[in-house]
C-alpha positions in Angstrom: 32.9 -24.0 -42.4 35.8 -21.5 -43.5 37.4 -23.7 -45.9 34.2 -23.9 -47.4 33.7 -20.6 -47.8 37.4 -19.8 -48.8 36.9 -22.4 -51.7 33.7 -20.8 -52.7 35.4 -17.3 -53.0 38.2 -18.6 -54.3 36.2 -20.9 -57.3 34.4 -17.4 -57.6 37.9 -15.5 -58.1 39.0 -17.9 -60.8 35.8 -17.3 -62.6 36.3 -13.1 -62.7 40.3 -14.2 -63.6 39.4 -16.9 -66.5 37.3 -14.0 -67.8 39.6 -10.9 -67.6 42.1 -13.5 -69.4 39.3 -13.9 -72.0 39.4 -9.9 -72.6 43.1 -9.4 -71.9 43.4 -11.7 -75.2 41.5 -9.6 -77.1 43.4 -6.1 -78.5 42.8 -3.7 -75.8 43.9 -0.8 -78.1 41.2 -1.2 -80.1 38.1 0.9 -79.4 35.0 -1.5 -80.2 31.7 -0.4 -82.0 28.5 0.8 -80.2 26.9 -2.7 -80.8 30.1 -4.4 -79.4 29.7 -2.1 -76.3 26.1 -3.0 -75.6 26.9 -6.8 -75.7 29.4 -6.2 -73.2 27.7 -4.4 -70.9 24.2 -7.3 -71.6 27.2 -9.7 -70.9 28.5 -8.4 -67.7 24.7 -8.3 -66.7 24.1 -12.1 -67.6 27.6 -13.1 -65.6 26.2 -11.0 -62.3 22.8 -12.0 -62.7 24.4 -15.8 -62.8 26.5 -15.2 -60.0 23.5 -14.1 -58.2 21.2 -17.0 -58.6 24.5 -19.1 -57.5 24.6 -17.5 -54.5 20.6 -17.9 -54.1 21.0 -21.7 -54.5 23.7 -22.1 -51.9 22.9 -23.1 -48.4 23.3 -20.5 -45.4 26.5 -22.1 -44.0 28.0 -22.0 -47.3 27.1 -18.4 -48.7 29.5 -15.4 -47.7 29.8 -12.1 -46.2 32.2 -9.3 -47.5 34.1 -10.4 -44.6 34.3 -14.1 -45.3 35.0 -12.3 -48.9 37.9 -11.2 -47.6 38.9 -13.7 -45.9 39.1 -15.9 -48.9 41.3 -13.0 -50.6 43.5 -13.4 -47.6 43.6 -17.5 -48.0 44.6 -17.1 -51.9 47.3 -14.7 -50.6 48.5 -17.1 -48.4 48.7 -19.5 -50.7 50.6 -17.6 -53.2 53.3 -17.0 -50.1 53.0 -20.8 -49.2 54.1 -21.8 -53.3 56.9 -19.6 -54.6 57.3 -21.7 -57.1 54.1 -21.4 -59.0 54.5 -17.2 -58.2 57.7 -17.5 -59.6 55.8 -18.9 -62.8 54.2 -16.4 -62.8 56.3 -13.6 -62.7 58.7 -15.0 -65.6 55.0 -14.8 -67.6 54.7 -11.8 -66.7 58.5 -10.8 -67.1 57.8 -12.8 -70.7 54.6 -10.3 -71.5 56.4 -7.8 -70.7 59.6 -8.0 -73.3 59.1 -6.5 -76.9 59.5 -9.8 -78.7 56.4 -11.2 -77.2 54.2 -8.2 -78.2 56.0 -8.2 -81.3 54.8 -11.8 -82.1 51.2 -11.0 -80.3 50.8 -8.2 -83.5 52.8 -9.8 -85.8 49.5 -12.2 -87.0 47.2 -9.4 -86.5 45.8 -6.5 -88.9 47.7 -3.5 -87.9 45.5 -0.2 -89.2 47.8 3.3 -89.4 47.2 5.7 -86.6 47.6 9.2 -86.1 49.7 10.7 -83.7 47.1 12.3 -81.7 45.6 8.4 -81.3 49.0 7.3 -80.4 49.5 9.7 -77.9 46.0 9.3 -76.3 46.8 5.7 -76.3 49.9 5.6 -74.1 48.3 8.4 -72.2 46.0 5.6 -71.4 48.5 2.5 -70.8 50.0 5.2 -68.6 47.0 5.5 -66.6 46.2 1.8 -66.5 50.1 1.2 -65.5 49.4 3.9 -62.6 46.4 2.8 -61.8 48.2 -0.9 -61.4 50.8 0.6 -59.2 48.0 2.0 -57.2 46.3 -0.9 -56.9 49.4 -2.9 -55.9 50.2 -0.4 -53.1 46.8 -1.5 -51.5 47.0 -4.6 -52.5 50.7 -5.1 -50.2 48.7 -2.3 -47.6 45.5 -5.1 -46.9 48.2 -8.1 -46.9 50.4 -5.8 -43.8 46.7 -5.2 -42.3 45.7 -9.1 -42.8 49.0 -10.2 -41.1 48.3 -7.7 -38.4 44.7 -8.9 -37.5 46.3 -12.5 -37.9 49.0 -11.6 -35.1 46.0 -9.7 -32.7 43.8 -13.4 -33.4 46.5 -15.0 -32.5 47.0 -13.4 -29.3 43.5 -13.2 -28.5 43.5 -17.1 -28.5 46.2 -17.2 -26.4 44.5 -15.0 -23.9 41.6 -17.2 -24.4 43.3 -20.1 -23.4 44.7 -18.1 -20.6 41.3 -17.0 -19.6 39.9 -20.8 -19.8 42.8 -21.7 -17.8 42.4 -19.5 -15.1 38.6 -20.0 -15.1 39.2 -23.6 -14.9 41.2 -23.2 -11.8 38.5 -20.9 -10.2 35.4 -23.6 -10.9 38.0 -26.0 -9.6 38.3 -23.8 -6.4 34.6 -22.8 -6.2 33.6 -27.0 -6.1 36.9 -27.7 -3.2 34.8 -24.8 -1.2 31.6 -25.6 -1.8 32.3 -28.9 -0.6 34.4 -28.1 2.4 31.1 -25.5 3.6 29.1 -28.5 2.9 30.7 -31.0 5.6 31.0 -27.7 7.6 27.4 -27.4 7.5 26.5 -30.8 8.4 28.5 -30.3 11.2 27.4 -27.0 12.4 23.9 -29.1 12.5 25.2 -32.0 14.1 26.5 -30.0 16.7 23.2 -28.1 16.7 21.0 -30.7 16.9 23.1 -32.4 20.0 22.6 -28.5 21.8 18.9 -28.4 21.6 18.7 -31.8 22.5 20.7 -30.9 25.8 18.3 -27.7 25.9 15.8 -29.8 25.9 17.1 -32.4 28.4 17.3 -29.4 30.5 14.2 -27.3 30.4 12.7 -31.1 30.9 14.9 -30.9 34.5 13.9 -27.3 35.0 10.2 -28.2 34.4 10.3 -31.1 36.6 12.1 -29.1 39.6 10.0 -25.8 38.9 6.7 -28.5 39.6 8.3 -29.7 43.0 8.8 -26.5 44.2 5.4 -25.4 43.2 4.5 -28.5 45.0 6.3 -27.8 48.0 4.9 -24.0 47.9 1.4 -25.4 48.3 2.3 -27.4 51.0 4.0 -24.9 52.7 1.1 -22.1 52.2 -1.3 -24.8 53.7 0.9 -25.4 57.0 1.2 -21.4 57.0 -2.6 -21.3 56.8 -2.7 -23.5 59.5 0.2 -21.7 61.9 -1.8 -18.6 61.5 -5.0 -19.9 62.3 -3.9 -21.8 65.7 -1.8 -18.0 66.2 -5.3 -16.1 65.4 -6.9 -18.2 68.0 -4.3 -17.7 71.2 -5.2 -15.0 73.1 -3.8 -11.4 72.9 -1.7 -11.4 75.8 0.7 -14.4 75.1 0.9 -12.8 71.4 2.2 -9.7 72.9 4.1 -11.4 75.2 5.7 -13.4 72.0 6.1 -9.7 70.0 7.9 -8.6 73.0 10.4 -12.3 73.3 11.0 -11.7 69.4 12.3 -7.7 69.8 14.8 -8.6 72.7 16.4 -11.7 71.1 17.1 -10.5 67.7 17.2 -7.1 66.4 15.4 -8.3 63.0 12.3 -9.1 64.8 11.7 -5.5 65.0 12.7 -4.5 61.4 9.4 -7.7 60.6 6.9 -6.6 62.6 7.1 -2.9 61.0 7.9 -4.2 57.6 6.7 -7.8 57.7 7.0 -8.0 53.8 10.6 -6.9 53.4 11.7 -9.2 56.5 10.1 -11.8 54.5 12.1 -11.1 50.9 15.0 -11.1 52.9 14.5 -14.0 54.5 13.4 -15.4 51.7 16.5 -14.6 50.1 19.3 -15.8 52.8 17.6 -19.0 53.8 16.7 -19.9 50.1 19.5 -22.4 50.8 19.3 -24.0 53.6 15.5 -24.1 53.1 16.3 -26.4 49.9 18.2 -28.6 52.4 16.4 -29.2 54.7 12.7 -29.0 52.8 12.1 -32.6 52.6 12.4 -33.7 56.2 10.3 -30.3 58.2 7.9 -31.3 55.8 7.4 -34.8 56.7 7.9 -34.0 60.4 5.3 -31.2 60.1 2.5 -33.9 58.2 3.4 -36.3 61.2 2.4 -33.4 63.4 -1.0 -32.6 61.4 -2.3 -35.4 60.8 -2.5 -36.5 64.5 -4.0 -33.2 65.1 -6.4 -33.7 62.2 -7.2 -37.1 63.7 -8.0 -35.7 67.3 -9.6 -32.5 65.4 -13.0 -32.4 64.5 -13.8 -30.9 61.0 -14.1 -26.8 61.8 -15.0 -23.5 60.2 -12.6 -20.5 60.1 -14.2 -17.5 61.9 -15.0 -14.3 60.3 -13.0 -11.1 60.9 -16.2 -10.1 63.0 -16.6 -13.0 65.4 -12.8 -12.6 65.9 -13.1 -9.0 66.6 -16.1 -9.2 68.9 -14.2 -12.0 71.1 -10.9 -10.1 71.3 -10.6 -6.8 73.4 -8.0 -5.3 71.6 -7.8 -5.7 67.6 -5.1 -3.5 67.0 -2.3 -5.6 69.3 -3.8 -8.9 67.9 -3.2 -7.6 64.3 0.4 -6.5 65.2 1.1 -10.2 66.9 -0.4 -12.0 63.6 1.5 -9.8 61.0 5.1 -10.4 63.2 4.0 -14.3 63.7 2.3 -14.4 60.2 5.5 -15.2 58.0 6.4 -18.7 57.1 10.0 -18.8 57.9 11.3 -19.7 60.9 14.7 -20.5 62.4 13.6 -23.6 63.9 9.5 -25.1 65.1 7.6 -22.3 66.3 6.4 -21.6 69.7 2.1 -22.6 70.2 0.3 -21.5 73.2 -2.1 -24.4 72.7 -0.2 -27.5 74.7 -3.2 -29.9 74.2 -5.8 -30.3 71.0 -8.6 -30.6 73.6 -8.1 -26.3 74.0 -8.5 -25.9 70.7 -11.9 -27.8 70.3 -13.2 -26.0 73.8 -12.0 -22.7 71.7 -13.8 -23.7 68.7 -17.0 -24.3 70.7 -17.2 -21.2 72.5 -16.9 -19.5 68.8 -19.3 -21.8 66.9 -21.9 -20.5 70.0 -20.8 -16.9 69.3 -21.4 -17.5 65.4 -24.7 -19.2 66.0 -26.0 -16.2 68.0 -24.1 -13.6 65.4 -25.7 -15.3 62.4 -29.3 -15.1 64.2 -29.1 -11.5 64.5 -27.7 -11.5 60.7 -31.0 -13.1 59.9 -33.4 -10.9 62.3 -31.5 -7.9 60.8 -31.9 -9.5 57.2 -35.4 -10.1 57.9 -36.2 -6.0 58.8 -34.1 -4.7 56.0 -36.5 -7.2 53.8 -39.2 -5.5 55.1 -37.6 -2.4 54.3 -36.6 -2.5 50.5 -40.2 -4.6 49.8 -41.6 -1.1 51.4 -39.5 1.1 49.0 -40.0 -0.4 46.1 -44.2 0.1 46.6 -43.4 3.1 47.8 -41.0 3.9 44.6 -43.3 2.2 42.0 -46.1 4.6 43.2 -44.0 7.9 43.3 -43.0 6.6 39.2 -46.5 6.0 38.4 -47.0 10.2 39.7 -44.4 11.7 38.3 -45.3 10.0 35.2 -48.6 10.7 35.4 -47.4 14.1 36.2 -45.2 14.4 33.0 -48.1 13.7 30.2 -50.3 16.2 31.9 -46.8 18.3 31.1 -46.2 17.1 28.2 -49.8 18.0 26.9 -50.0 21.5 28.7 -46.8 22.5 26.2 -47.8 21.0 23.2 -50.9 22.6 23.3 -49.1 26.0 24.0 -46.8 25.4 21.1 -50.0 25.1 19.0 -51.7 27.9 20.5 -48.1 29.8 20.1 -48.1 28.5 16.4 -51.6 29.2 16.0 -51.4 32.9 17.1 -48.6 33.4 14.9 -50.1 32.1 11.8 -52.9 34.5 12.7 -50.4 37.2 13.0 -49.1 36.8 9.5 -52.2 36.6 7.8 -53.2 39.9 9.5 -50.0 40.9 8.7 -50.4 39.7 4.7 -53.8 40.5 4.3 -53.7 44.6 5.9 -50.2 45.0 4.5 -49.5 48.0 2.3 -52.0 49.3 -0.2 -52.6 45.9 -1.7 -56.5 44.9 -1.5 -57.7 42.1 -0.7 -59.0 39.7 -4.1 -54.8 40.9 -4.9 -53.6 39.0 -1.6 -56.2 36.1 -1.8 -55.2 35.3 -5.8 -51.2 35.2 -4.3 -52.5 33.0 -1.6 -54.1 30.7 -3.8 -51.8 31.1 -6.2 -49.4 30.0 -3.4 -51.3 26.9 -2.3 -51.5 26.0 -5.7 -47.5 25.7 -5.9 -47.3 24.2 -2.6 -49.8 21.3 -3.4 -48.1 20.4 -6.7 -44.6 20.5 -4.6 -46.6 18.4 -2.3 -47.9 15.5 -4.8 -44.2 15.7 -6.7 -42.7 14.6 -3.0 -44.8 12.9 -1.1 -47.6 12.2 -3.2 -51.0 12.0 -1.0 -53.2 14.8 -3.0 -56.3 12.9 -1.7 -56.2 14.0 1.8 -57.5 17.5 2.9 -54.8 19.2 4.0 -53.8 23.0 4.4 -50.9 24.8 3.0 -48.5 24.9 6.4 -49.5 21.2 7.0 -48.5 20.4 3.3 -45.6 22.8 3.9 -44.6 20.4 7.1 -44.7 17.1 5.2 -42.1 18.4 2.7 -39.9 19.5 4.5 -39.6 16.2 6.8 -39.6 14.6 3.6 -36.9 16.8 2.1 -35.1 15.9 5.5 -35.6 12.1 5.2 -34.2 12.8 1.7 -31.2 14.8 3.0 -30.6 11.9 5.8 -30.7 9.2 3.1 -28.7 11.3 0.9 -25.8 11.3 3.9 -26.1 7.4 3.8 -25.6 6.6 0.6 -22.1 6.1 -0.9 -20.2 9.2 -1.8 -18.8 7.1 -5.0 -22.4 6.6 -6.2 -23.3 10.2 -5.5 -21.0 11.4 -8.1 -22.4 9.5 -10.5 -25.2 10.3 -9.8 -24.8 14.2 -10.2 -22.5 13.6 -13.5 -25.4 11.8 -14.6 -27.8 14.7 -13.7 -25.0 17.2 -15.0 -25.2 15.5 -18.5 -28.8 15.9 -18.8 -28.9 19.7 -17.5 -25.8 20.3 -20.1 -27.6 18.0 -23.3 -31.1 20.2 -22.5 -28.9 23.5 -22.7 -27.6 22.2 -25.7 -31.1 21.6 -27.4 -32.2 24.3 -26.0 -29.6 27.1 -27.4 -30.2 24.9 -30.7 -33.7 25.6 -30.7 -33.2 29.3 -29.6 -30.6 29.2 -32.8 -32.7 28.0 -35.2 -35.8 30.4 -34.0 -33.0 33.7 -33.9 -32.3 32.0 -37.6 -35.5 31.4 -38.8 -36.5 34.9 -37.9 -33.4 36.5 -39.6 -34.8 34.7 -42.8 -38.2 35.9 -42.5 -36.8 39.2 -42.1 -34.0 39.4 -44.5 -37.5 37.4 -47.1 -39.6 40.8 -46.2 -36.9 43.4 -47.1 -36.1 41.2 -50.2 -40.0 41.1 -51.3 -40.7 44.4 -50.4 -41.3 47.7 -52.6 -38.2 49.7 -53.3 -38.9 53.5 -52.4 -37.5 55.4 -54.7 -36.4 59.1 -53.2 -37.2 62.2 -55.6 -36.3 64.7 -53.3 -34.2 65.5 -50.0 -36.1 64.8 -47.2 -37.3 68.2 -45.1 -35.5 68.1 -41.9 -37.2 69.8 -38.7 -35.6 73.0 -37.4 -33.8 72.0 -33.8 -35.1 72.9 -30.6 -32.9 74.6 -28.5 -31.7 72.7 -25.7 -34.1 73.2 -22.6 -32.0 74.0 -19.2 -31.9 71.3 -16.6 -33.1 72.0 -13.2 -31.1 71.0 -10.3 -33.8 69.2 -8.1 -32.4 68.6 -4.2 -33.0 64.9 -3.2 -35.3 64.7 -0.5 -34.8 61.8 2.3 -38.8 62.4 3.6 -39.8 58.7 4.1 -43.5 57.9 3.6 -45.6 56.2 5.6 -45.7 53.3 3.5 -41.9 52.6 3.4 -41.4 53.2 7.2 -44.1 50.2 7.5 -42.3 48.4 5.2 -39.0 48.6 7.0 -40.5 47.7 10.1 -42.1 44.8 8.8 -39.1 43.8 7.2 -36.2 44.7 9.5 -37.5 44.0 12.8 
């Protein structure tokens, strides 16, 4: 792409130089005519204009910038520094325009016209000019050539850093892969060893499950046998549980510390023999199913007896409840002592308490039956005392309603008295307001609610509207606040568009009336004045008299305040 463009500028710099040889030919002392200017100037026109449309008809990647411009001025530089020997052609050319033979055989051929001093002068004045101007123009020319060298040398070490750069970035993608792949097998083993932990978590809660269900297991088992141990204790009598209370205080001193606080001996218990319990669990619970389930063989099947049949047996409930609390916990260190020997005492016991259940649950039923009896009375006798009082309340009821319409009655009375001998207004005065009243508060009545047809006076019409107004005011609270507003804009629109046609109307009236007016004073006669108008003489201004403001009030206005204010 840049040799392309450097030959383009450089085909386009031999062009301008074949061209300035064309002129340099010519005699540049020589001033041409006005036509010969013109044709110049339409000439350097044509070659622009051509230069253009080349331009045009080039492709993108071959057209250049004034930077690719310079470039190519840069390239034909360095070409004249990579061929001396062609420069040094061309300097003995020039060294060989230069010398005074040369010119001398240049304007030998040529028709030389006499000039005047003044011409000669301006002329070398001129070359002078052109000669500095060349010098100039050499100065920048060796000035952009340093600067071109010196954006060469920076590209130059720009690449090099970029290569540096690329390096270096090379190295850290290299890096960046070697630890990428490293936390890769890291990862797979973090989840290897992962996967084998939850797979031992869950070998574990697995065990844990199984032994938390054998312990629960075991619980049961030992509530039931506890159940059991209390209920053969419950039945011994309260003598050999005292007796018991009293073995347990003298043998150990943590007897007494259960019987007062049965449930901390237990936790503590509990707690130390957690152990040994584990131990030994399996075989005190097969020896203590041997043990039950010859007694469940000899037993028959048997209720539990209620706190009450226990209570009314027993003499003493307070010492039995002290022995069964201090012989009510399940741990033992070693078989308990029973005071029942044989399974044939039991089932005697059990007897003697199904007989006193028996006779207990016959009195339950005699004393069931009378408080039947009871309750079937009290609900007649309830049901009748309702049906009174009700009967009792409508007779109330009615009694203040009516005296709320006498009360109402009375007071409408009052106020037509009131209207009708009030002041010194007469009577056909007061009945045309009344009317004139009713009349209002019918119309009111048909705009709300509608029902003109029905014969109705004005308070009744007054008490429809306003439980219409507040049904309206209680449907008003329901509905949305959002469609309220809309509402009221809505209603705010209208009010403000009839102002508008309103104040228009009013405008055009005031306007239409100015018209008229300003029409009359325009048709009418013009009075013509004569004369000075005869003035009256001026009265003399008559003297004020200071009247006192009296605060008498009249009879009328003291009624009036009373009527009003109290």
């Amino acid at each position: 792409m840049r040799r392309r463009m450097a030959t383009s500028a450089e085909n386009t710099m031999e062009s301008s130089n074949s061209v300035f040889e064309d002129d340099i030919t010519k005699n540049p002392f020589k001033i041409p005519d006005d036509k010969t200017i013109f044709l110049i100037h339409n000439k350097e026109k044509e070659r622009k204009k051509l230069e253009m449309q080349h331009q045009h008809s080039l492709r993108v990647h071959e057209k250049l910038t004034f930077a690719g411009k310079m470039k190519a001025r840069q390239v034909s530089l360095r070409r004249e520094i990579q061929e001396p020997q062609e420069l040094s052609k061309s300097f003995s050319i020039i060294k060989i325009q230069d010398m005074p033979e040369w010119r001398a055989a240049l304007i030998q051929d040529r028709s030389i016209e006499r000039e005047s001093i003044r011409e000669y002068i301006s002329k070398k004045r001129e070359m002078f000019l052109m000669e500095y101007a060349m010098s100039v123009k050499r100065g920048q020319i060796r000035q952009l050539e340093e600067g071109a060298e010196a954006v060469e040398r920076n590209l130059m070490q720009s690449e090099q850093y970029l290569e540096e750069d690329a390096a270096l970035f090379d190295t850290f993608l290299k890096e960046n892969d070697r630890t990428a792949v490293e936390a890769m097998k890291r990862a797979e083993q973090e989840t290897k060893l992962k996967l084998e932990k939850l797979a031992d978590i869950k070998s574990i809660t697995a065990k844990i499950v199984a032994v938390k269900s054998d312990i629960s297991k075991y619980e049961d088992i030992l509530k039931e046998y506890a159940s059991y141990r209390d209920f053969l204790m419950k039945l011994s009598p309260p003598e050999w549980q005292e007796n018991q209370s009293s073995k347990l205080q003298k043998t150990s001193p943590e007897a007494e510390a259960k019987v007062k606080h049965p449930g901390k001996s237990q936790e503590g218990s509990r707690s130390s023999e957690m152990g040994r319990e584990r131990a030994s669990a399996s075989e005190r619970l097969q020896d203590g199913e041997k043990k039950m389930s010859a007694v469940g063989r000899e037993l028959p099947p048997v209720r539990v007896p209620s706190r009450h049949s226990v209570k009314g047996t027993t003499a003493s409930s307070k010492s039995t409840a002290v022995s069964v609390t201090s012989n009510a916990s399940p741990e033992f260190e070693g078989e308990p002592d029973l005071y029942f020997t044989d399974p044939q005492q039991v089932l005697d016991l059990m007897t003697e308490l199904e007989e006193q259940n028996l006779s207990l649950i016959q009195n339950s039923r005699e004393a069931e039956e009378a408080l039947e009896e009871y309750r079937s009375t009290m609900a007649q006798t309830q049901k009748r005392m309702e049906l009174e009082t009700e009967h009792l309340r409508q007779q109330i009821d009615k009694m203040t309603s009516a005296i709320q319409r006498e009360k109402e009655r009375a007071a409408d009375l009052e106020l037509k008295s009131r209207l009708f001998n009030f002041g010194r207004y007469k009577s056909d005065d007061q009945d045309q307001m009344l009317e004139s009243l009713s009349q209002k508060v019918e119309e009111v009545y048909c705009c709300c609610v509608g029902d003109s047809e029905s014969n109705l006076n004005t308070l009744q019409m007054l008490a429809s509207i306003e439980s219409c107004l507040g049904e309206l005011l209680e449907s008003v609270e329901k509905i949305p606040k959002e469609k309220i507003l809309v509402a009221e804009r809505a209603k705010e629109r209208q009010r403000r568009v009839l102002l508008r046609e309103v104040k228009i109307q009013q405008q055009k009236q005031q306007l239409e009336e100015r018209m008229k007016r300003a029409q009359e004073r325009a048709q009418a006669e013009v009075k013509k004045t004569t004369r000075r108008k005869l003035m009256a003489r001026s009265q003399p201004p008559v003297p004020k008299l200071q009247v006192k403001q009296t605060t008498d009030i009249t009879d009328q206005e003291r009624e009036e305040h009373q009527y009003f204010f109290t």
